[in-house]
C-alpha positions in Angstrom: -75.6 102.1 -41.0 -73.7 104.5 -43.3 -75.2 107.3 -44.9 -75.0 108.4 -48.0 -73.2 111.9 -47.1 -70.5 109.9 -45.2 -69.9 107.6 -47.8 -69.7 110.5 -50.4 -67.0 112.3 -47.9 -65.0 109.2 -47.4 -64.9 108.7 -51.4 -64.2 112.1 -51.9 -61.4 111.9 -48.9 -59.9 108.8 -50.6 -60.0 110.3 -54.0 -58.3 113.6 -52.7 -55.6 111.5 -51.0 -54.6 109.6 -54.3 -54.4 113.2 -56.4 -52.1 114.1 -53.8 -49.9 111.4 -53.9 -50.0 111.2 -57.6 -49.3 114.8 -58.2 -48.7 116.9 -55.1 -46.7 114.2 -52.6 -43.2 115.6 -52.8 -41.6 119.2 -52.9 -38.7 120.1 -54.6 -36.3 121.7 -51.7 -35.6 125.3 -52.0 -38.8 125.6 -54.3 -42.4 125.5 -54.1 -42.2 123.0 -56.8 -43.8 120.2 -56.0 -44.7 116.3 -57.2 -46.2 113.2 -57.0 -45.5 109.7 -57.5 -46.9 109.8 -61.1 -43.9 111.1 -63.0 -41.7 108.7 -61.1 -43.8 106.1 -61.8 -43.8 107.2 -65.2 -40.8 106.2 -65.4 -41.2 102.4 -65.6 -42.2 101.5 -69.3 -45.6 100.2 -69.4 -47.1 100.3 -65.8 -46.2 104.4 -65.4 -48.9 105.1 -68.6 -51.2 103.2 -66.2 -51.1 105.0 -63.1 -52.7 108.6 -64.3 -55.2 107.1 -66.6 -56.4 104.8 -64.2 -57.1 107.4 -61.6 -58.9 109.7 -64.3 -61.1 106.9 -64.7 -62.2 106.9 -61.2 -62.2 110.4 -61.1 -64.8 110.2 -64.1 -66.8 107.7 -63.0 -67.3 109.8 -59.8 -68.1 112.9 -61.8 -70.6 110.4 -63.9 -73.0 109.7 -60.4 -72.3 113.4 -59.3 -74.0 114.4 -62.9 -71.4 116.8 -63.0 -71.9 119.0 -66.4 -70.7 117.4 -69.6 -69.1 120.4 -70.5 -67.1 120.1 -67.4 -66.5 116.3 -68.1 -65.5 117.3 -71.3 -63.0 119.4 -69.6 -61.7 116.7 -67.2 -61.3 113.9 -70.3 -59.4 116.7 -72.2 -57.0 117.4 -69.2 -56.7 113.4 -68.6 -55.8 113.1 -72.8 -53.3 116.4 -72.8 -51.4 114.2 -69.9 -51.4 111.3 -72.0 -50.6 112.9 -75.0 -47.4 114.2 -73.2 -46.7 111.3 -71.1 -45.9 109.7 -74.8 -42.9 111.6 -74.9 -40.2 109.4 -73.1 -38.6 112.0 -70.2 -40.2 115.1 -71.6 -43.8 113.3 -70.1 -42.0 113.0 -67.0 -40.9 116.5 -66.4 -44.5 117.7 -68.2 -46.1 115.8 -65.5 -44.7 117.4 -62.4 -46.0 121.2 -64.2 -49.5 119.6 -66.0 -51.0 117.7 -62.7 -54.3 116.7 -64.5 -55.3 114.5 -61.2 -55.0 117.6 -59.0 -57.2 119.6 -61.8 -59.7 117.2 -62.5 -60.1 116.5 -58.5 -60.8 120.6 -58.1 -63.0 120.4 -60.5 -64.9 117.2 -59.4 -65.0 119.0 -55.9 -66.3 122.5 -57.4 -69.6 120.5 -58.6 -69.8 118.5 -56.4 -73.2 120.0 -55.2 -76.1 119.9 -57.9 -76.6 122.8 -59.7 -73.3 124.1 -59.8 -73.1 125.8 -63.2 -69.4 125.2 -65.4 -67.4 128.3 -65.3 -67.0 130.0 -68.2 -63.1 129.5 -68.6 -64.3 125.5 -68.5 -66.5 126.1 -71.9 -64.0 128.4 -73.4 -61.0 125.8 -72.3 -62.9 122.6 -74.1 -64.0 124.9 -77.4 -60.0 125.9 -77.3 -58.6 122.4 -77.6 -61.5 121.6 -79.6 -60.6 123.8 -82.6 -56.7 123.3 -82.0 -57.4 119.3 -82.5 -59.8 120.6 -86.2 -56.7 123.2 -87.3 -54.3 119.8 -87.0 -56.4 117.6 -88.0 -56.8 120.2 -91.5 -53.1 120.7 -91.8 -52.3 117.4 -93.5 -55.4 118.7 -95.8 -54.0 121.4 -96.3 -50.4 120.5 -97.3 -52.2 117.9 -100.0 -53.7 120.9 -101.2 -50.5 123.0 -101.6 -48.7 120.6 -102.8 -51.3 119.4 -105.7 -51.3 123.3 -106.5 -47.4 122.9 -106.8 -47.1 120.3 -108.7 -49.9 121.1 -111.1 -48.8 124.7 -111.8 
Protein backbone atom coordinates (compact mmCIF):
# COMPACT_ATOMS: atom_id res chain seq x y z
CA UNK A 1 0.00 0.00 0.00
CA UNK A 2 1.24 3.60 -0.82
CA UNK A 3 1.57 6.11 1.61
CA UNK A 4 0.67 9.27 1.60
CA UNK A 5 4.43 10.83 1.88
CA UNK A 6 5.35 8.68 -1.26
CA UNK A 7 2.57 9.69 -3.19
CA UNK A 8 3.21 13.37 -2.29
CA UNK A 9 7.04 12.81 -3.40
CA UNK A 10 6.07 11.12 -6.58
CA UNK A 11 3.58 14.09 -7.38
CA UNK A 12 6.01 16.48 -6.48
CA UNK A 13 8.80 14.53 -8.61
CA UNK A 14 6.42 14.50 -11.62
CA UNK A 15 5.45 18.07 -11.23
CA UNK A 16 9.27 19.12 -10.97
CA UNK A 17 10.03 17.06 -14.06
CA UNK A 18 7.27 18.89 -16.26
CA UNK A 19 8.67 22.68 -15.00
CA UNK A 20 11.79 21.49 -16.22
CA UNK A 21 10.86 20.48 -19.49
CA UNK A 22 8.61 23.39 -19.92
CA UNK A 23 11.10 26.01 -18.83
CA UNK A 24 14.57 24.61 -18.03
CA UNK A 25 15.03 21.51 -20.74
CA UNK A 26 17.44 23.10 -23.13
CA UNK A 27 20.63 25.43 -22.85
CA UNK A 28 21.63 27.91 -25.12
CA UNK A 29 25.38 26.81 -26.08
CA UNK A 30 28.10 29.11 -24.99
CA UNK A 31 25.58 30.56 -22.35
CA UNK A 32 23.92 29.67 -19.20
CA UNK A 33 20.79 30.63 -20.92
CA UNK A 34 18.61 28.14 -20.77
CA UNK A 35 14.76 26.86 -21.98
CA UNK A 36 12.05 24.73 -22.12
CA UNK A 37 9.69 23.29 -24.46
CA UNK A 38 7.09 26.08 -23.69
CA UNK A 39 8.30 28.86 -25.87
CA UNK A 40 8.74 26.45 -28.75
CA UNK A 41 5.56 25.27 -28.24
CA UNK A 42 4.46 28.62 -28.02
CA UNK A 43 4.99 28.79 -31.20
CA UNK A 44 2.09 26.81 -32.68
CA UNK A 45 -1.06 29.18 -32.61
CA UNK A 46 -3.56 27.91 -30.32
CA UNK A 47 -2.18 24.70 -28.63
CA UNK A 48 1.32 26.82 -27.37
CA UNK A 49 -1.25 29.30 -25.00
CA UNK A 50 -2.27 25.93 -23.69
CA UNK A 51 0.78 24.30 -22.57
CA UNK A 52 1.88 26.95 -19.50
CA UNK A 53 -1.61 27.61 -18.37
CA UNK A 54 -2.39 24.12 -18.09
CA UNK A 55 0.52 23.29 -16.02
CA UNK A 56 -0.25 26.35 -13.63
CA UNK A 57 -3.35 24.83 -13.13
CA UNK A 58 -1.86 21.72 -11.76
CA UNK A 59 0.52 23.53 -10.09
CA UNK A 60 -2.50 25.36 -8.26
CA UNK A 61 -4.47 22.77 -7.59
CA UNK A 62 -1.46 21.19 -5.71
CA UNK A 63 -0.82 24.35 -3.82
CA UNK A 64 -4.85 24.17 -3.10
CA UNK A 65 -4.47 20.54 -0.89
CA UNK A 66 -0.95 21.78 0.40
CA UNK A 67 -3.06 24.90 1.96
CA UNK A 68 -0.29 26.83 0.78
CA UNK A 69 -0.91 30.67 1.93
CA UNK A 70 -3.27 32.63 -0.28
CA UNK A 71 -0.91 35.32 -0.36
CA UNK A 72 1.44 33.03 -1.84
CA UNK A 73 -1.20 31.63 -4.29
CA UNK A 74 -1.92 35.01 -5.00
CA UNK A 75 1.61 35.22 -6.03
CA UNK A 76 1.74 31.99 -8.13
CA UNK A 77 -1.78 33.11 -10.20
CA UNK A 78 -0.02 36.56 -10.73
CA UNK A 79 3.18 34.92 -12.20
CA UNK A 80 0.90 32.29 -14.29
CA UNK A 81 -1.26 35.75 -15.66
CA UNK A 82 2.11 38.04 -16.27
CA UNK A 83 3.16 34.88 -18.63
CA UNK A 84 -0.01 34.94 -20.32
CA UNK A 85 -0.26 38.45 -20.57
CA UNK A 86 3.16 38.31 -22.51
CA UNK A 87 2.61 35.15 -24.25
CA UNK A 88 -0.19 37.43 -26.18
CA UNK A 89 2.43 39.17 -27.84
CA UNK A 90 3.16 36.91 -31.12
CA UNK A 91 7.29 36.35 -30.82
CA UNK A 92 7.92 38.78 -28.19
CA UNK A 93 5.93 35.93 -25.73
CA UNK A 94 8.27 33.55 -27.09
CA UNK A 95 11.47 35.19 -26.26
CA UNK A 96 9.66 36.61 -22.80
CA UNK A 97 9.14 33.11 -21.99
CA UNK A 98 12.67 31.66 -22.08
CA UNK A 99 13.63 35.00 -19.32
CA UNK A 100 9.91 34.94 -17.27
CA UNK A 101 9.79 30.89 -16.50
CA UNK A 102 6.63 31.21 -14.34
CA UNK A 103 6.47 27.16 -14.07
CA UNK A 104 9.98 27.00 -12.66
CA UNK A 105 8.83 29.99 -10.08
CA UNK A 106 5.59 28.84 -9.09
CA UNK A 107 7.19 25.07 -8.71
CA UNK A 108 9.92 26.86 -5.98
CA UNK A 109 7.43 28.33 -4.47
CA UNK A 110 4.97 25.34 -4.26
CA UNK A 111 8.11 23.32 -2.89
CA UNK A 112 9.08 26.26 -0.30
CA UNK A 113 5.51 25.56 1.52
CA UNK A 114 5.35 22.63 0.95
CA UNK A 115 5.47 21.82 4.84
CA UNK A 116 2.56 23.41 6.90
CA UNK A 117 3.34 26.34 8.61
CA UNK A 118 5.71 27.78 6.28
CA UNK A 119 5.04 31.56 6.58
CA UNK A 120 5.07 33.67 2.82
CA UNK A 121 8.22 35.70 2.58
CA UNK A 122 7.93 39.06 2.70
CA UNK A 123 9.13 39.80 -1.02
CA UNK A 124 5.89 37.35 -1.85
CA UNK A 125 3.37 40.05 -0.06
CA UNK A 126 5.29 43.01 -1.29
CA UNK A 127 5.45 41.29 -5.07
CA UNK A 128 1.37 40.62 -5.05
CA UNK A 129 0.60 44.43 -3.39
CA UNK A 130 3.20 45.59 -6.36
CA UNK A 131 1.24 44.17 -9.34
CA UNK A 132 -1.79 44.91 -7.46
CA UNK A 133 -1.49 48.67 -7.56
CA UNK A 134 0.30 48.66 -11.10
CA UNK A 135 -3.13 46.78 -12.49
CA UNK A 136 -5.45 50.05 -10.15
CA UNK A 137 -2.77 52.92 -11.78
CA UNK A 138 -3.89 51.30 -15.41
CA UNK A 139 -6.99 50.55 -14.77
CA UNK A 140 -7.31 54.75 -13.60
CA UNK A 141 -5.41 55.95 -16.64
CA UNK A 142 -8.32 55.71 -19.07
CA UNK A 143 -10.11 57.74 -16.07
CA UNK A 144 -7.84 59.87 -15.93
CA UNK A 145 -7.38 60.88 -19.71
CA UNK A 146 -11.54 61.36 -19.69
CA UNK A 147 -10.80 63.67 -17.04
CA UNK A 148 -8.15 65.78 -18.93
CA UNK A 149 -9.62 65.77 -21.72
CA UNK A 150 -13.28 67.04 -20.41
CA UNK A 151 -11.01 69.73 -18.61
CA UNK A 152 -9.68 70.52 -22.23
CA UNK A 153 -12.45 70.79 -23.91
CA UNK A 154 -14.50 72.62 -21.41
CA UNK A 155 -11.87 75.35 -20.72
Amino acid sequence: MMTAVSTSSRQFELLRRWSHLLDAAFRIPGTNIRFGWDPIVGLIPGLGDLSSPAFAALLLMQALRMRVPRIVLARMVLNAGIDALMGLVPGLGNVADIFWKANTRNMALLERHAQPGVAPRRSDVLFVYAVVILLVFIALLPLAALVWLVQQLVA
